[in-house]
N, C-alpha and C positions, 0 to 999 in steps of 0.2 A: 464398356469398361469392365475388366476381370475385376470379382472381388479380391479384395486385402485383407490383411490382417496386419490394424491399425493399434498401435500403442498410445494412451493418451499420458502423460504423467504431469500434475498440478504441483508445483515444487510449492509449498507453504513453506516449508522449513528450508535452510541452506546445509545444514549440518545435523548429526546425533544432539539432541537434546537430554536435559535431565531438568528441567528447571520446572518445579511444581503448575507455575500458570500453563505452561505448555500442554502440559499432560491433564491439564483441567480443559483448556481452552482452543488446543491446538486444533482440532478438525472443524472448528465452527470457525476457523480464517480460509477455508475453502474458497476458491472462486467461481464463478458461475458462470465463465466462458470454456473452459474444458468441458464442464458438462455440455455445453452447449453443442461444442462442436462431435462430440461424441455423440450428440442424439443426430445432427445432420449427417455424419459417415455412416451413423445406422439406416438413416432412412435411404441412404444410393445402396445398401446390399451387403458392407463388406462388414466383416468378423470386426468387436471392439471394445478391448480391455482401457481401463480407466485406472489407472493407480493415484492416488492422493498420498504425499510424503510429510506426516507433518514432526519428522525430526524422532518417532518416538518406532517406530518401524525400521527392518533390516531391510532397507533398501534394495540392496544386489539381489536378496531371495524373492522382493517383489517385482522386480522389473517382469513386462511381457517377454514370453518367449516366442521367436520365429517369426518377429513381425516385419511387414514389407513399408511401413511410414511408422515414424512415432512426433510425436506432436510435445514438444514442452511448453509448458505453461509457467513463467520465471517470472519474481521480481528480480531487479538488479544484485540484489544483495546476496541471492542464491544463482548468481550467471554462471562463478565459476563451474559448479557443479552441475548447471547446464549443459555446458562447453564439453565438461568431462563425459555426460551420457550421451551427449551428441557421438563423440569420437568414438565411446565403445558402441554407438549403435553402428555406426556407420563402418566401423571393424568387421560389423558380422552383417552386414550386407544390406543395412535397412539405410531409408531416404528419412532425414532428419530434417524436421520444420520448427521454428522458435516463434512463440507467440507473448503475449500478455505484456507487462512495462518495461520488461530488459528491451524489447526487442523494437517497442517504438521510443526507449528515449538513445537508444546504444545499436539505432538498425546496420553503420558501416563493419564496426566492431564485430559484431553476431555474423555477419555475411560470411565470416572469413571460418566460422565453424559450424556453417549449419546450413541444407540446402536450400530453402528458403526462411524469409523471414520475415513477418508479417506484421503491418502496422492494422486500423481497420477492417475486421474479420469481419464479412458476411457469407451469408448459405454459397454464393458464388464461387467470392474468393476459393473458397473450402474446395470446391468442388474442382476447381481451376485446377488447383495445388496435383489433387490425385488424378486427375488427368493425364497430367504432367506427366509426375510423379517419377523423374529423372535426379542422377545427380547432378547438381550445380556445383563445380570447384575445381578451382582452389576458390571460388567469390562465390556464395547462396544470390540465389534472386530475392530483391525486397520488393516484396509485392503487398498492394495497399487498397481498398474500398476508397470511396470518393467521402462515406461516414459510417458513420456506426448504423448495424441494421437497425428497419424502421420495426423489425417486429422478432421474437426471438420465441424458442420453443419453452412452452409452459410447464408448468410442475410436473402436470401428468406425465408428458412425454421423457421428462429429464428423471422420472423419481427414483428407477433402480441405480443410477449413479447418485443421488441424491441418500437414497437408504445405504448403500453401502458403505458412505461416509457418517452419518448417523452413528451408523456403528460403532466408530470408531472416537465417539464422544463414550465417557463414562459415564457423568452426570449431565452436565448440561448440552441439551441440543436443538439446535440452529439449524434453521433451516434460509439461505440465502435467496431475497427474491429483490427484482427492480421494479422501479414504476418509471422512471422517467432514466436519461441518458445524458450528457455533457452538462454543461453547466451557465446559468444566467449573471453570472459574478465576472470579474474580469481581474481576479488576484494575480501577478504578472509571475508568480513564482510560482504555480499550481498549474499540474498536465492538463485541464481541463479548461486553463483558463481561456483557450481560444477555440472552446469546441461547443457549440451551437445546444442550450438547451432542446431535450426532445425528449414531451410526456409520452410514455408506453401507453399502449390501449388499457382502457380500463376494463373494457369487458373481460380482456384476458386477466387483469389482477383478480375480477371477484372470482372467473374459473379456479385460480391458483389458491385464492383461501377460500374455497367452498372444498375442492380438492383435501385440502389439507385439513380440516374438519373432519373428513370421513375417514383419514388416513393415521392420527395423532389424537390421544387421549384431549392435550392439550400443548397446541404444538407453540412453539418459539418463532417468530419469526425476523431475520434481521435485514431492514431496505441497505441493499449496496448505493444507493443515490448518493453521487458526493454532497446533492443537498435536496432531500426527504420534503418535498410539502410545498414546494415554491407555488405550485397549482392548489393550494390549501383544499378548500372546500372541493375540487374537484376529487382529490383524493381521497376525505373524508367519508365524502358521500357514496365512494367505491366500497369502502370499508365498512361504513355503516350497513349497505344493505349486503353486503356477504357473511360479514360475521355477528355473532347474537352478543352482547357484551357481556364481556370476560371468559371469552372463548379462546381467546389467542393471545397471548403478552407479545409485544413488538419492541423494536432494537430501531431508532434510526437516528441519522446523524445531518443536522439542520445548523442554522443559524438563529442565533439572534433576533435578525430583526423579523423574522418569521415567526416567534414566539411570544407573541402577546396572551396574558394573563387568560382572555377568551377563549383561545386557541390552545394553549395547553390542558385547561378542562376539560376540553373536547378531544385531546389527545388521551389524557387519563381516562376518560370513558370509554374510551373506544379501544382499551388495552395496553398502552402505550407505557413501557416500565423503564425504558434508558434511552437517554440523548447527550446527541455527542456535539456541540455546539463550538463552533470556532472562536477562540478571544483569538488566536494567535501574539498582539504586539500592543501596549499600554501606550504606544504614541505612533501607529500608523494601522492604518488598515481598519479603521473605522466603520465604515458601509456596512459590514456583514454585521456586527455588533450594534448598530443602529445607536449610535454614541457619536454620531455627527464631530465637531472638530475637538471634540472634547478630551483631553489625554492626561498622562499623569494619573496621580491619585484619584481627583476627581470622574477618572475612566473606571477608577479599580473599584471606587465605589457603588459606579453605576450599574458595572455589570455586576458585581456582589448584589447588591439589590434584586436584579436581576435573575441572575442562578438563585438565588435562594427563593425566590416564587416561583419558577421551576420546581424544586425541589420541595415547597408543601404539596406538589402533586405528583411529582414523578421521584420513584427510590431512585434511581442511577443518576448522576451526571458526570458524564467527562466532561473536562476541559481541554480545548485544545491551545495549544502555546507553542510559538515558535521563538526560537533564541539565535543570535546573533547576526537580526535583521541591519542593515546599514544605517539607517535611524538611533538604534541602539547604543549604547554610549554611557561608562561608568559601573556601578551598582546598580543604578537606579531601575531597569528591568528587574533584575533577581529579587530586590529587596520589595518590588512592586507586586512580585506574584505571592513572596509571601504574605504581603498584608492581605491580599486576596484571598491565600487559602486560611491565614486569620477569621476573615471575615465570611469565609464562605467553606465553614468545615465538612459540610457533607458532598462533597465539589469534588472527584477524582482529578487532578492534575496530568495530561498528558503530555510530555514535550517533545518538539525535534527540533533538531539542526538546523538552519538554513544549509541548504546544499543544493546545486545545480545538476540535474540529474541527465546530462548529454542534452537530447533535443526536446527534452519535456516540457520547457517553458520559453518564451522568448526572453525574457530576462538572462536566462542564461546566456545571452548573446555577449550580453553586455559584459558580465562577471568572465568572460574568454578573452574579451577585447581589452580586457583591465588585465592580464595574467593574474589572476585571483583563484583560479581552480586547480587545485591538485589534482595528479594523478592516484588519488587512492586507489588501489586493488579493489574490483565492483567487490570482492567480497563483505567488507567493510561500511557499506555504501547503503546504509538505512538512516532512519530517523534520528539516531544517536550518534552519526561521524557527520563532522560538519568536513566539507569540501572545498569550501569557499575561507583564504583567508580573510580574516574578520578585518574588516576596515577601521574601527576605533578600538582594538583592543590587541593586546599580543599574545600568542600562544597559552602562554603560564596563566596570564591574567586571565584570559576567557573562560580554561577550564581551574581555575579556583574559584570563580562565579556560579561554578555550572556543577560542580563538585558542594558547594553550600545549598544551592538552593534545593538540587536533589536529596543532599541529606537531611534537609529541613522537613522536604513535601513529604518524605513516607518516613518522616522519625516515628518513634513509639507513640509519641505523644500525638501527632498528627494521625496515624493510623486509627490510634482508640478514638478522638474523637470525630472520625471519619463515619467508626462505626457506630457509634451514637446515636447520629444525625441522617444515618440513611434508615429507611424505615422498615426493611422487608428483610427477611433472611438471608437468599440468596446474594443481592448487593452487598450486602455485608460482608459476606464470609469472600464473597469474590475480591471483593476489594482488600483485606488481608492479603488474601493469596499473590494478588499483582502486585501489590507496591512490595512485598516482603520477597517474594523469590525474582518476578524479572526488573524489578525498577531498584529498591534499597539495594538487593545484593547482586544485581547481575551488575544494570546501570554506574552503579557508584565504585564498584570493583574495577571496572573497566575504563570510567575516566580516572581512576586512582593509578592507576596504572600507566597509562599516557603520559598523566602529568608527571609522574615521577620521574618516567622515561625521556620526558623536555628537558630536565636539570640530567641527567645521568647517562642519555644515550644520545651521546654526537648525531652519529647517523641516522637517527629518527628526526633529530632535533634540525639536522638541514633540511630533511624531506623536508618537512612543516614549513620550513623558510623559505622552499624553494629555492636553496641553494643546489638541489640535485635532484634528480628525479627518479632514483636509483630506490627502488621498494626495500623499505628496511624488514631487517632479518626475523625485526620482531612480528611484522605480519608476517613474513613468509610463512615462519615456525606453526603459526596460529593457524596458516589455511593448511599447511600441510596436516596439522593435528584434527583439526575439524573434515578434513575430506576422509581421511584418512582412507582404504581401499583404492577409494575414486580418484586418487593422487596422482598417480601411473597413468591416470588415462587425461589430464589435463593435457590439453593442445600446448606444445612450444610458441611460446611471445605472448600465454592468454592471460598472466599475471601483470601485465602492463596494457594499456590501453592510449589515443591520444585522449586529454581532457579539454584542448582546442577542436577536435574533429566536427562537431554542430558549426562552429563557427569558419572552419575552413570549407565545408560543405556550404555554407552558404553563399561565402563566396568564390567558390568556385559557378552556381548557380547564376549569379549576378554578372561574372565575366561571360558566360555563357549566353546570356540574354543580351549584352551588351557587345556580342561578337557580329559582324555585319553577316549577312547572309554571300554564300557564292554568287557573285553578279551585280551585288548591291553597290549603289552609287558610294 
C-alpha cells in the first residue's frame, strides 16, 4: 500500500461560535474515535493531520492541504457542514469517508455525498477503507464491523493528538478516556440501546492513568461510557491501584441505580468531582433511576433525596431530562422538574427533546409508521429540536411548557442558589457560565423564537403540522448565516432528507428476505 496523506477533522462544532460556554468548554467535547483512527493510519505508514473544529477556529485556514482521504467525524446536527467539506474535498481530488453518529443513524443519506461511510469502526474496517481507497459515486459504500472493537489504542499512543486539543482548552482540560462500550439498559430511544455492553481491559485503563500522572500536573479526566461503573468494583479497583488519591479529579456519567450512598463515597475518594446521572421522565423510564413503579411527585422526591446525597459528596451534578416523552401529558412534566430543582438546588438541569435520530433506535421505527417525524434540516437536529410531533400536546402548547420551565431552571434566582449549594470553585463558576450564555440565553432565545414564529409564520407553522414538507425560509436563512463560506460548497438536495428512509430501509430488507429464492418451490 503507498502511503497517504490522510485528513482527519472531528466536527464538535456545526458552525462559528461565540457563546462563552463554548469557548470555556468547547475542546473538552472532543471525541475519541478520530484520534483513534489517526493513531491506526499512523501505524500502516501514511503522513496524518488531525484537525478538531470546535466552532471558535477559522476553519477554511485549518483544513489539511493536499490530502489523498480525509476522514469526518459528525454529529447530525453538524451533517450539513460535513456534506459541504466532503464536496470541497472531493473538488480537489481527495477520497471522502463519514464516520461517528451522522453516519450510523443517516448511513442512506451520507452515501449519496461521501465515498464511504461507516457504521462500527475497527482497526480492519480502517485499513479496508485505504486499501480501497477509490471513488464511490454518485452512492458511497456503507461499510460496517460485525461490533465495536474489543480493544482500542491507549493514551500513550493517541497523546500527540490528545495534546494538541489540550491546547486548545483555555482553563479547563479534559482529557477523554473509556472503560467499557455499548450498553446494559435497553431505553428504546437511545443509540446504544441494542448494542451489547463490553468492559475494556482494565490493564489498559491503569496504563492510561499511570500515563497520565507522568504527563499532567494534575490531569482531568472525563469516562465517555454512556454508563461509567456498571462493573462497579471492577472499575474501582482499576483506579484505586493506578492512581494515589487526589491525583486526578474524574468526569462520568452513571445512573441511579448505580449510585448508592456506599458507592459514591468511594467514588469521592477515589477523585470523582461530576456525574451525570439520567432522570430523563417523572412517569416512565424508571429502571435506571431505581424508582421502581413509583411516578409523579413521589418520583420527584425520591430522586431529590437521591441527587442531594450525591451531592454531600460530589460538587457537580447534572441532571438529565428528556421532554416530550408520549407518556407526557399536560404541565404536570414541566411543573415536576421544577419542584425538583426546588428541591434539589445544587442539581444542574440538562434537557432534550425527544427526537428520532434516522436509524439510531428502534423506536424510531414506530414514530415513522405513525408519520410523526419531521423532515427537519439535520442542521437543527440536536437536543434542543424535537423531531417527533408530540402526541398529547400542540406545537404552541409544547413550546410554552418548554419556554417556562427553561426560564425557570437557569433564572437568576435559581443560578445563585445553584452556586451556593455546589461546593467547589470551579462547579460553580461553570455552572454560571452554562446556564447564563448556552441554556438562559442561547436556549430560551431560540424557542422564543419558534414559538413566536407558530403564531406569525404560515409556512413555518405548516412544516410543524406537516402540512408540507417544504423547509421554511427561516432555517434556510439561519444555515446559510451559520455556514456561511461553506455555503457554495453544500451538495444540491442536502438540505432535505427522507425522515421515513430507517423505516423504508427496513422494509425493503423484510421483502427482500421474504422473496423466494431462483428455483424455489
Amino acid at each position: 500500500m503507498r502511503k497517504l496523506n490522510i485528513g482527519i477533522i472531528d466536527l464538535i462544532a456545526k458552525a462559528p461560535t461565540r457563546t462563552m460556554w463554548m469557548r470555556v468548554m468547547g475542546a473538552n467535547f472532543v471525541s475519541i474515535m478520530p484520534q483513534v483512527v489517526a493513531t491506526w493510519c499512523e501505524e500502516q505508514g501514511h503522513e496524518v493531520t488531525l484537525v478538531t473544529y470546535t466552532g471558535r477556529e477559522n476553519l477554511i485556514e485549518n483544513l489539511p492541504a493536499g490530502v489523498d482521504v480525509v476522514f469526518i467525524s459528525s454529529f447530525t446536527e453538524a451533517a450539513l457542514l460535513s456534506y459541504a467539506l466532503s464536496n470541497l474535498f472531493r473538488a480537489r481530488g481527495a477520497i471522502t469517508v463519514l464516520g461517528g453518529p451522522h453516519a450510523r443513524c443517516y448511513p442512506d443519506d451520507a452515501q449519496k455525498y461521501f465515498d464511504y461511510v461507516l457504521g462500527f469502526t475497527d482497526k480492519a474496517l480502517v485499513h479496508e477503507v485505504l486499501r480501497d481507497c477509490t471513488p464511490h459515486r454518485p452512492v458511497g459504500l456503507h461499510l460496517s464491523a460485525e461490533h465495536h472493537p474489543v480493544e482500542l489504542p491507549g493514551v500513550r499512543k493517541r497523546w500527540k493528538f490528545i495534546e494538541q486539543t489540550l491546547e486548545k482548552a483555555p482553563f479547563v482540560k479534559i482529557v477523554p478516556l473509556l472503560s467499557s462500550l455499548g450498553c446494559p439498559y435497553t431505553c428504546d430511544f437511545c443509540i446504544d440501546s441494542s448494542i451489547p455492553y463490553q468492559q475494556l481491559d482494565t490493564e489498559a485503563m491503569k496504563e492510561d492513568l499511570r500515563f497520565l500522572l507522568g504527563r499532567l500536573k494534575r490531569p482531568r479526566v472525563a469516562w465517555h461510557d454512556p454508563n461509567f461503573g456498571v462493573r462497579f468494583d471492577h472499575c474501582m479497583d482499576a483506579i484505586e491501584e493506578a492512581v494515589p488519591p487526589g491525583r486526578i479529579d474524574f468526569i462520568a456519567e452513571s445512573t441511579l441505580s448505580l449510585l448508592s450512598e456506599s458507592r459514591v463515597k468511594r467514588l469521592k475518594h477515589n477523585g470523582f468531582k461530576a456525574l451525570l446521572p439520567g432522570i430523563e421522565s417523572w412517569f416512565e423510564l424508571s429502571k435506571k433511576s431505581k424508582t421502581g413503579n413509583t411516578t409523579g411527585m413521589d418520583k420527584v422526591e425520591k430522586v431529590s433525596d437521591h441527587v442531594n446525597m450525591i451531592l454531600r459528596h460530589i460538587p457537580y451534578v447534572q441532571t438529565n431530562h428528556i421532554f416530550g416523552l408520549d407518556g407526557d401529558e399536560g404541565s404536570a412534566p414541566f411543573e415536576l422538574t421544577k419542584r425538583f430543582l426546588d428541591l434539589s438546588p445544587g442539581a444542574f438541569p440538562a434537557y432534550s427533546m425527544l427526537s428520532a435520530f434516522g436509524q439510531a433506535a428502534p423506536l424510531n421505527l414506530e414514530f415513522q409508521r405513525a408519520h410523526r417525524v419531521l423532515p427537519f434540516p439535520f442542521h437543527f437536529l440536536s437536543n434542543i429540536q424535537m423531531n417527533i410531533k408530540p402526541k398529547n400536546y400542540s406545537w404552541p402548547e409544547f413550546y410554552d411548557h418548554l419556554i417556562d420551565v427553561t426560564r425557570y431552571s437557569y433564572s437568576p434566582r435559581l443560578l445563585f442558589r445553584r452556586f451556593l449549594a455546589n461546593g467547589e470553585t470551579i462547579p460553580r463558576w461553570l455552572n454560571i457560565v452554562r446556564g447564563l450564555s448556552s441554556e438562559r440565553f442561547g436556549r430560551v432565545r431560540y424557542f422564543s423564537e419558534i414559538r413566536r414564529r407558530l403564531n406569525t409564520d404560515r409556512p413555518l407553522r405548516g412544516f410543524f403540522e406537516q402540512e408540507t414538507t417544504r423547509i421554511p425560509e427561516y432555517f434556510v436563512e439561519k444555515i446559510r448565516r451559520d455556514l456561511g463560506e461553506f455555503w457554495e460548497w453544500v451538495p444540491d438536495g442536502a438540505l432535505c432528507h427522507d425522515p421515513n428512509a430507517y423505516l423504508l430501509s427496513a422494509q425493503t430488507a423484510c421483502s427482500s428476505c421474504a422473496t423466494p429464492q431462483a428455483g424455489a418451490a
